[in-house]
C-alpha positions, 0 to 999 in steps of 0.5 A: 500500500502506498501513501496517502495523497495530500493536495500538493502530491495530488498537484504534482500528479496532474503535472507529471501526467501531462508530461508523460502521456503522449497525446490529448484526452480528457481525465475527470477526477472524483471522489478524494482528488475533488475532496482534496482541491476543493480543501474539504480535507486534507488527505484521501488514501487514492485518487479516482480517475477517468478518463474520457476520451483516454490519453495515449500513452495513459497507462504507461504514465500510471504505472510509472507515476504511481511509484514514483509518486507513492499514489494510489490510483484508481480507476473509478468513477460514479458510472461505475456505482450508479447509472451516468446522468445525462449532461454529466460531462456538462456539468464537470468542473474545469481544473486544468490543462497539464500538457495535452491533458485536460482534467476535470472534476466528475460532476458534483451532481453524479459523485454526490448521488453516488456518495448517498448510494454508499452513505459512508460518513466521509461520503455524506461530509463531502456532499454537505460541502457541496451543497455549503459551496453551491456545487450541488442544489438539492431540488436538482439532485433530487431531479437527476435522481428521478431520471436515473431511478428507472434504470436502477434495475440494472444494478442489482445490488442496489435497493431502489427504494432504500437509495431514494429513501436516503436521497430524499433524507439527506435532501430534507435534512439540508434543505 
């Protein structure tokens, strides 16, 4: 197991990426990268990334960066854990361009959705720092949810009702 990430490794990440990968693409991180940039807090145990559309060369980066950095890297994203919602690459946050490299933070609304699915502490503090910084309105997450909530069905281990009840009830409880 490698270190924990700080903000300032994670920074150092993004710039050797783009220096390393040999042509342009597109990464989204999520979960503790977008944790740590947005200083809610100060450490994650590794960095979730996609990417999309994917950097030549992206997978050589990693496997050298990753030592060389003493990084855990993920490659995770929320439409992994819950169906995409549409306009999700609309709506990610612009962090920066490193080389040919453009890096995103995965929209607030899919990684607060799939937080509430998973309803880990850490999780639920993240999503109330989204809501404090006006990343997220709780009227259209609740929105987003419902137009994902038909094609819950393809996740079975996921319990509809019980992912809505805890929508509903973070909603209500920061309304």
């Amino acid at each position: 197991m490698r270190g924990e990430t700080d903000k300032a490794k994670l920074e150092r990440f993004l710039v050797a990426l783009g220096r390393r990968v040999t042509g342009p693409g597109t990464v989204y991180l999520t979960g503790g990268a977008t944790a740590l940039l947005h200083n809610w807090r100060a450490m994650t145990v590794d960095v979730d990334l996609k990417a999309d559309p994917e950097p030549s060369g992206l997978f050589e980066a990693l496997a050298v960066l990753k030592d060389e950095l003493d990084i855990n890297l993920e490659l995770a994203s929320p439409d992994q854990f819950i169906p995409p919602l549409p306009g999700w690459r609309e709506r990610s946050l612009f962090i920066a361009t490193h080389g040919p490299v453009q890096f995103y933070h995965y929209d607030p609304y899919s990684q607060a959705l799939a937080k509430l699915q998973r309803r880990h502490d850490r999780d639920l503090l993240d999503v109330q720092a989204m809501v404090r910084d006006g990343l997220i309105r709780l009227d259209r997450l609740l929105d987003l949810f419902g137009q994902i909530e038909p094609q819950l069905i393809r996740y079975p281990a996921l319990n509809a009702a019980v992912y809505r009840a805890a929508v509903e009830e973070f909603c209500r409880g920061h309304a």
